[in-house]
C-alpha distance (Angstrom), angle and dihedral (degrees) to the residues before:
residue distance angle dihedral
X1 . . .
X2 4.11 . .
X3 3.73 109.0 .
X4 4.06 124.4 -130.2
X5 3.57 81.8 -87.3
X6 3.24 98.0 51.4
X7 4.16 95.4 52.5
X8 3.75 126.1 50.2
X9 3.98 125.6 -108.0
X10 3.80 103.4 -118.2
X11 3.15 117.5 -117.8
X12 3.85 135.2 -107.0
X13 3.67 93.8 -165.5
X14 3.50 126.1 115.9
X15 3.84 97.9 -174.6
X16 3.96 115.7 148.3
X17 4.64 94.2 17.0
X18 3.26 125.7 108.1
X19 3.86 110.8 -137.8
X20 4.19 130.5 -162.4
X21 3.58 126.7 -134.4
X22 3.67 121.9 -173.9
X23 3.57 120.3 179.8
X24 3.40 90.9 39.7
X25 3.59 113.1 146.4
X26 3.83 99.5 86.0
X27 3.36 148.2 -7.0
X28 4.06 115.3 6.6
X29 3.44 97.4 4.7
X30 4.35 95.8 50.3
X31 3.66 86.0 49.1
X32 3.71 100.4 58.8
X33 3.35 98.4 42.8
X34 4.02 89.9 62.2
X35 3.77 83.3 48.4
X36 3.56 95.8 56.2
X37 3.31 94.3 37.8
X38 3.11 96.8 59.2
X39 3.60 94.1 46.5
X40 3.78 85.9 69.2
X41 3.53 100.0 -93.1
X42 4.06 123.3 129.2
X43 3.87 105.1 -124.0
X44 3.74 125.6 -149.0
X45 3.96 97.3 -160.9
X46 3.61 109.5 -160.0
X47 3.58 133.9 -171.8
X48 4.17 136.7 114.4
X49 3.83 101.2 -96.3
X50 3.96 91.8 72.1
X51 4.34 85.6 176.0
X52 3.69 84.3 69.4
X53 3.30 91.5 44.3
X54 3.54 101.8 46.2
X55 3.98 92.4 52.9
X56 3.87 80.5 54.0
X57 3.46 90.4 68.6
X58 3.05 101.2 36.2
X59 3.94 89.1 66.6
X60 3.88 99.8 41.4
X61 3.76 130.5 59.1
X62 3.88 106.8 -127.4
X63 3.52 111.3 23.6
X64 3.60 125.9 97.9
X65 3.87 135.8 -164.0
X66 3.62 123.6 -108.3
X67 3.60 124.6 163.8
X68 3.71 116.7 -137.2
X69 4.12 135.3 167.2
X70 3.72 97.7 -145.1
X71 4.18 89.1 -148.5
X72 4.10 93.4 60.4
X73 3.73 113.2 85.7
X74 3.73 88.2 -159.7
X75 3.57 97.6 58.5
X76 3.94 91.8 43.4
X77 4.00 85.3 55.3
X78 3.71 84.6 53.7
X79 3.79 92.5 54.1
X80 3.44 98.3 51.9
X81 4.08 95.8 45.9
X82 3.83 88.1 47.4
X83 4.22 87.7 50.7
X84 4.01 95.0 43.8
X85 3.73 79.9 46.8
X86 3.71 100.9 74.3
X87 3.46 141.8 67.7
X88 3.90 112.7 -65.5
X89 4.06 141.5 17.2
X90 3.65 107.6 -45.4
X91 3.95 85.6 -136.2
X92 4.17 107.9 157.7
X93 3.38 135.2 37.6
X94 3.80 121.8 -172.3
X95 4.17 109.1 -153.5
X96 3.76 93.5 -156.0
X97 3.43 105.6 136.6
X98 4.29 108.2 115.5
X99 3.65 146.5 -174.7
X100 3.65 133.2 -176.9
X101 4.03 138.6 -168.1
X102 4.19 118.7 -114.8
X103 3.60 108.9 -100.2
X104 4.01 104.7 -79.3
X105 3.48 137.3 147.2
X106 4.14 115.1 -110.3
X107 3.79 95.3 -110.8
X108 3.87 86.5 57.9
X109 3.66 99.5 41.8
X110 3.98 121.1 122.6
X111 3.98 100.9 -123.3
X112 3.91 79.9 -144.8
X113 3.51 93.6 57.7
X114 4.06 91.1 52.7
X115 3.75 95.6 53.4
X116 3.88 87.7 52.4
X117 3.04 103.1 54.0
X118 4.32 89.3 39.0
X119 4.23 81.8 51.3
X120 3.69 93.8 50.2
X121 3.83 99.9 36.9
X122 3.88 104.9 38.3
X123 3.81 107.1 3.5
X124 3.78 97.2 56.1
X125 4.12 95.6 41.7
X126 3.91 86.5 51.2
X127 3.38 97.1 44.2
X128 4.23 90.6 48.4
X129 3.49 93.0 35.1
X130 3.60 83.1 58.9
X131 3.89 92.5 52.6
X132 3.29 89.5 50.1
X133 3.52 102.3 53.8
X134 3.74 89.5 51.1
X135 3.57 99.7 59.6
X136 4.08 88.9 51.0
X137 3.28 99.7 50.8
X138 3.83 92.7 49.3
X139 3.69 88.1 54.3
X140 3.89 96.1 37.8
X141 3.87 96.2 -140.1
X142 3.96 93.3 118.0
X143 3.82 117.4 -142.2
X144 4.01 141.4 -155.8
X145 4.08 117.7 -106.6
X146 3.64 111.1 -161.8
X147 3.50 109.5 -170.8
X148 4.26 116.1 -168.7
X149 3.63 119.0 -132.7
X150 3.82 138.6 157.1
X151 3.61 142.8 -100.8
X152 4.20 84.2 -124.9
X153 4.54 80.6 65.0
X154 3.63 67.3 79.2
X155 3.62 120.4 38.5
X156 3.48 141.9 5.6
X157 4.03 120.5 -60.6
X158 3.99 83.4 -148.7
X159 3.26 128.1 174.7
X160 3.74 81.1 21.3
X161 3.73 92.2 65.1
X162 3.92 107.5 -156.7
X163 3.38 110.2 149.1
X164 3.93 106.2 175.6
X165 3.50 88.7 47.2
X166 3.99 91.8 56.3
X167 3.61 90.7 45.2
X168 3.79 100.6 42.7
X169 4.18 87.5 48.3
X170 3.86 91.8 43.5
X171 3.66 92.4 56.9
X172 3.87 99.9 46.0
X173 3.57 85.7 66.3
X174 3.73 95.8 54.1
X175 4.30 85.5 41.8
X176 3.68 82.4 58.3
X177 3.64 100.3 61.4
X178 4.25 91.0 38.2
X179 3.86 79.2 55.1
X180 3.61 97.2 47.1
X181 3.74 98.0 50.2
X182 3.84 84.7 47.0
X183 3.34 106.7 53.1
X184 4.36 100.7 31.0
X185 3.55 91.5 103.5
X186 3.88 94.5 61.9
X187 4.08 92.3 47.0
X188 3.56 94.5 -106.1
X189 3.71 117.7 146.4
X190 3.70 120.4 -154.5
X191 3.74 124.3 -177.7
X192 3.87 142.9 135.9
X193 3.46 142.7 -102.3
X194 4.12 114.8 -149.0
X195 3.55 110.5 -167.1
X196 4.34 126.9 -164.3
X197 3.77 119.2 -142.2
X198 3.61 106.2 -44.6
X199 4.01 115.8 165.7
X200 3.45 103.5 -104.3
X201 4.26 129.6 142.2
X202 4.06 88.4 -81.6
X203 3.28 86.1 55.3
X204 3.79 110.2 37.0
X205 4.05 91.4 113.1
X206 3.55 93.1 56.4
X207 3.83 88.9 59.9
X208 3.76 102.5 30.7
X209 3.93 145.6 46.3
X210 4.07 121.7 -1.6
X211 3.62 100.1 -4.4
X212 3.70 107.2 33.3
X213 3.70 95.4 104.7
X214 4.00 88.8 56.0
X215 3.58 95.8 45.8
X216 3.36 95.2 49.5
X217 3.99 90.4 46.4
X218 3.47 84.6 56.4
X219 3.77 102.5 48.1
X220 4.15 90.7 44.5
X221 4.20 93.5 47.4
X222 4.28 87.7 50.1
X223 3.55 95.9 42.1
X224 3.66 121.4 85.1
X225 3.76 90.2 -150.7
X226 3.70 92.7 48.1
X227 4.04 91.6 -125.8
X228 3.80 146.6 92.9
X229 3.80 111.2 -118.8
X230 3.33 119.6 -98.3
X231 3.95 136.3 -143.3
X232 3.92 117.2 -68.6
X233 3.43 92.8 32.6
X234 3.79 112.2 108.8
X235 3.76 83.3 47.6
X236 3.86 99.4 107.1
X237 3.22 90.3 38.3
X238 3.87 94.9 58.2
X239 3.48 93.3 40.8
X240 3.47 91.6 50.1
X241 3.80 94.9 65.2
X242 3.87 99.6 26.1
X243 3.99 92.1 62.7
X244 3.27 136.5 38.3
X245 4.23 100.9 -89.2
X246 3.86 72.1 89.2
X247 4.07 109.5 49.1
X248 3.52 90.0 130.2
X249 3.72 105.8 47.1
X250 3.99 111.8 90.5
X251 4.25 129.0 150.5
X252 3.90 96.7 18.4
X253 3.56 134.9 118.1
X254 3.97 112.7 -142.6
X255 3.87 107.0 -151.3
X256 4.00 112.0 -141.9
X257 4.08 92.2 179.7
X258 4.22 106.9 125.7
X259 4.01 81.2 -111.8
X260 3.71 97.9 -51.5
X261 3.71 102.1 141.9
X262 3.92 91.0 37.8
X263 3.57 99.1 75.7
């Protein structure tokens, strides 16, 4: 058996790739594009509020604005023909981008509402995912797809009754092992990130105003270490399956929850 010696550390560099972000605006999606950039890679940030963006940018050496509605085909095509435009492999993209229903019961629910936030959170990471795919296998170079779902693509979001989000979560993490099998013969990795309660814009309430003090009662009492995440740390685990420290990692979702879905 080779030694260490012998066999190469992978690298977690992403030095000469281009990398898409969608969602990018806040929260998640803002974070991991400063990761990745960093990393090396050149980051096409993506999301609708292209002010945020832009100051994004503005702060961080290799990542550049683009202004993208996640639930128009057309503007997703543009993304990815901007990305395979530039300078490099386009080799990860991040599906971060999110929406979730109110909490409100299923009887109550606007069917209007559910297909949104199905659109936005499955539809529109297929449907880029798809893009993306294409343009890698034409130019053979392989690629990572990290798609972002939720520790509620695995259990129940009750009392906070939000059904299309469950549903939308729970089924990219059976897209990502369809995708997986798909795509292994072209060296493209796809797997899933499944976050806890981390403060983020979907879940401002829980952390501010009326209901903070419940939501955070809630969070500590289901979470084995008695905490909400906290910025910085879904960073190993994107890294992890955006370079090449994880070449042999395809069709799972990697649970960053505190314990949440282990009790």
């Amino acid at each position: 058996m080779p030694s260490l010696h012998d066999t190469p550390i992978p690298s977690s560099r992403l030095d000469g790739k281009v990398a898409i972000v969608t969602g990018a605006s806040s929260g998640f999606g803002e974070r991991f594009s400063r990761v990745l950039a960093d990393a090396g890679a050149t980051v096409v940030a993506c999301a609708r509020r292209l002010d945020r963006l832009e100051q994004l940018a503005s702060e961080v050496d290799g990542i550049v604005a683009t202004q993208c509605d996640v639930s128009c085909d057309d503007q997703l095509s543009d993304v990815v023909e901007f990305a395979s435009s530039l300078p490099g492999d386009l080799a990860v993209l991040v599906n971060n981008a999110g929406s979730s229903d109110a909490v409100t019961r299923a009887e109550d629910e606007d069917p209007a509402v559910f297909r949104r936030v199905v659109d936005v959170n499955l539809n529109a990471c297929f449907v880029l995912a798809a893009m993306t795919a294409t343009r890698m296998i034409e130019r053979g170079t392989g690629g990572s797809i990290v798609n972002i779902g939720s520790v509620h693509g695995f259990v129940s979001a009750s009392p906070n009754h939000q059904a299309a989000y469950v549903a939308s979560k729970g089924a990219i993490h059976t897209l990502t092992k369809e995708l997986a099998a798909q795509w292994a013969r072209h060296s493209i990795r796809v797997n899933t990130i499944a976050p806890g309660y981390f403060e983020t814009e979907l879940t401002h309430l829980m952390f501010h105003g009326e209901a903070a003090a419940g939501g955070r009662r809630y969070i500590e009492s289901g979470t084995y270490l008695r905490r909400a995440g906290i910025e910085g740390e879904l960073d190993g685990a994107l890294l992890l399956l955006a370079t090449d420290l994880g070449s042999y990692i395809t069709g799972q979702t990697i649970t960053v929850d505190g314990g949440w879905t282990s009790k």
